[in-house]
N, C-alpha and C positions, 0 to 999 in steps of 0.2 A: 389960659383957658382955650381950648381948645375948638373953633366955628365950624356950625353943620352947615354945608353945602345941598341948599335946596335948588330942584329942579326950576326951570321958569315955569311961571302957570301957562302960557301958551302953550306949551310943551305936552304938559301933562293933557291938558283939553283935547288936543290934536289926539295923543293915542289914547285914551279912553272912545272919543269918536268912531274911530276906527275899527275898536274891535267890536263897537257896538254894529256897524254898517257888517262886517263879517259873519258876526252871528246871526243876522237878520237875512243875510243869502243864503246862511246856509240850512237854516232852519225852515225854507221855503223852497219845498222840491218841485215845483210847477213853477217854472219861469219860461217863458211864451217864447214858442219859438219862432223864428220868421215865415213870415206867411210864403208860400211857394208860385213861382212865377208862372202866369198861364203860358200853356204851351198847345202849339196848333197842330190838329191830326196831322199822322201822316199820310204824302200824299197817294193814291190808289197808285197800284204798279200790274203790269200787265204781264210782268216775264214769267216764265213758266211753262209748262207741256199743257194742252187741251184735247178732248176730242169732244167730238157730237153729229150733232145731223141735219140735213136741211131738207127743202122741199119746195117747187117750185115748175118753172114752166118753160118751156122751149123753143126757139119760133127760128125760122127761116128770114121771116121780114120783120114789117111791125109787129110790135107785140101785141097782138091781137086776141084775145081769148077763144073765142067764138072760129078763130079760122082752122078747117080740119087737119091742115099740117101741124100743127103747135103738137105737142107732146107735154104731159106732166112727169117731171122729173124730182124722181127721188133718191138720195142718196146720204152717205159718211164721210165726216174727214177728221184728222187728227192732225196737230203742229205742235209748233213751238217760238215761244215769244221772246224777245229780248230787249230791254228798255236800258236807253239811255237817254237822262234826260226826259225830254217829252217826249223824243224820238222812240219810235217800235221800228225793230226789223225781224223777221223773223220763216219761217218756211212751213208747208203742209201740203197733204199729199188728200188727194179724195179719190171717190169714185161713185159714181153716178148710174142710175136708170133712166134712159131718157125716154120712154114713152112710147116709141114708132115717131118722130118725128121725123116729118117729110122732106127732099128734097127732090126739085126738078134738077132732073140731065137729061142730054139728048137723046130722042127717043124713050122715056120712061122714067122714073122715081127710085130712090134710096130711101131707107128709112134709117134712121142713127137707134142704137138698142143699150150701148155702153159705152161710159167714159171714164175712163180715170187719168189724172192729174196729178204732175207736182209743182210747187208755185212757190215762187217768193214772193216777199209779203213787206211794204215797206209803206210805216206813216207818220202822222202825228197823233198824240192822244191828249186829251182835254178832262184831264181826272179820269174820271168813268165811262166816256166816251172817246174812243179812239176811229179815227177815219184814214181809209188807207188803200192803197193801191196794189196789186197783184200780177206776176207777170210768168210763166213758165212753158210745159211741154205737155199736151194734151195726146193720149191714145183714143180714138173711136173708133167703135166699133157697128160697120154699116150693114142692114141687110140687105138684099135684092126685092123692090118693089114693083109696081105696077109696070108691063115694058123689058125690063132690066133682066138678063138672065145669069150675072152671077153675083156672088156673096163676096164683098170686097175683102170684108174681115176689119181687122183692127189695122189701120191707119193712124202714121202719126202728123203732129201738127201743133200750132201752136195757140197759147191762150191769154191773153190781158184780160182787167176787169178794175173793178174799184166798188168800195164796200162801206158801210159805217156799223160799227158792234159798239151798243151800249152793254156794260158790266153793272150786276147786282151783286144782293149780298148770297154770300156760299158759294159764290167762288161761279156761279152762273151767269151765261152773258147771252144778246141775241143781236143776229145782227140781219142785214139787208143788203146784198151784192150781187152784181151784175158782171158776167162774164161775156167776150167775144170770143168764138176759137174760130180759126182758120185753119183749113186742112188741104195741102197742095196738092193738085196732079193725079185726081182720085178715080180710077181706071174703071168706065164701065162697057159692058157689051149689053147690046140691043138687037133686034133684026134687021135695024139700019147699019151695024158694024160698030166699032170701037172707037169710045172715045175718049178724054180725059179732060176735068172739070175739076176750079178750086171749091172746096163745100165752105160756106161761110156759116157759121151757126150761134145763134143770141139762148143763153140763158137769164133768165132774173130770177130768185131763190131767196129765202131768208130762211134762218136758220139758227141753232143753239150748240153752246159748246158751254162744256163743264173745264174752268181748269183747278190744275192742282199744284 
């Protein structure tokens, strides 16, 4: 006679189990998916092309409002940024209306009428605000004033300064800088005879730039 060969019952339990766990995943098309890890903005970047325009005021000595040499100054400038790090370096060119802004020479006055600049541009930036230092080669442009009997013309010469630009949203920023130019060896005649003078000149300015 001939013995049936039965499975063990642990056996059989185990795969019936089994395919009951199977069917139950697979008949259940919503299975949760992992929740996603927070992630922190990214941070504000500054590199990029800009232009805009400022406004502001001129002066010889202290910056005095009220004194009649001071000149109000308006003008444009356009750059270009470049970030590394927190570091910004970057370069821009302007140009300036200076108001008749006065200067004493011997024998009589100059007055400054335009300027244009080109400037390197190096800082730190803090997110949205960047602070930064400015250093290049200034043209002015001087008339002949009270005394004074010629037009010097455009003169060159040099300019530092240091600034701080806070950034908004759309790509808008505004900022607040202060320039010195120095302009060597600036040749005047008088009816006392000819002489020549360095013209030291302060602007302070604040101003907006769109970048893109």
């Amino acid at each position: 006679m001939r013995q049936r060969h039965k499975l063990p019952l642990w056996l059989g339990i185990t795969f019936l189990a089994t395919a009951g766990v199977q069917q139950a995943l697979a008949a259940d098309p919503y299975s949760p998916e992992p929740a996603s890890s927070y992630q922190d903005p990214p941070a504000f970047n500054w590199s990029g092309a800009y232009v805009g325009a400022h406004g502001g005021l001129g002066f010889t000595g202290s910056p005095n409002p009220f004194s009649d040499r001071n000149g109000v100054v308006f003008g444009a400038q356009a750059g270009y940024n470049m970030q590394v790090g927190p570091g910004i370096v970057g370069a821009e060119i302007e140009g300036s209306y200076l108001g008749d802004t006065e200067h004493k020479v011997s024998g009589g006055k100059l007055k400054e009428k335009w300027r244009g600049a080109i400037k390197a541009k190096a800082g730190l930036s803090f997110d949205q605000t960047l602070v930064y230092g400015t250093a290049g080669y200034a043209m002015t442009n001087y008339k002949k004033g009270g005394g004074v009997q010629n037009d010097v013309g455009f003169k060159g010469g040099y300019l530092v300064g240091a600034g701080v630009e806070q950034a908004f949203a759309g790509g808008l920023s505004a900022k607040i800088e202060y320039n010195y130019i120095t302009t060597p060896d600036v040749r005047t005649n008088t009816a006392f005879g000819s002489s020549e003078k360095d013209i030291n000149s302060h602007v302070i300015k604040a101003g907006v730039n769109m970048r893109f």
